[in-house]
N, C-alpha and C positions, 0 to 999 in steps of 0.2 A: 657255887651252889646252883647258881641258874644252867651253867651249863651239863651238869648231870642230871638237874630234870630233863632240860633238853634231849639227852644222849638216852634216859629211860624213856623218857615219851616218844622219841625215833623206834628206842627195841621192840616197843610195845604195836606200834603202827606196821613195822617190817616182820614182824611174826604174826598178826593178824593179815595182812595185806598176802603172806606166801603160804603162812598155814589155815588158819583159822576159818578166812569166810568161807570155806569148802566144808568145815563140820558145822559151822553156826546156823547153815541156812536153813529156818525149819522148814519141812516138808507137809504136805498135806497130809492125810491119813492116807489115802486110798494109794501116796504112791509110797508110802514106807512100809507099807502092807504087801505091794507088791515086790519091793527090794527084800523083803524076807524070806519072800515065798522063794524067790530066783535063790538067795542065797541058802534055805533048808533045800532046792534040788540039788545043787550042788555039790551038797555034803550027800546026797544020798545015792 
């Protein structure tokens, strides 16, 4: 049993550690305002 917590709380940390802190970090306002703006030119 301990070692499958173990083996989930490793999946947990290795998916947060390669994916996650990249979408988790929140942003101020003034620059998520401007990541939208870049991202409506874009498309236009």
């Amino acid at each position: 049993m301990i070692l499958w917590t173990a083996f989930t709380y490793l999946l947990f940390v290795l998916y947060f550690w390669l994916f996650s802190r990249h979408r988790l970090i929140v942003k101020v306002s003034e620059e998520e305002f401007a990541i939208i703006a870049k991202a409506e030119e874009e498309l236009n």
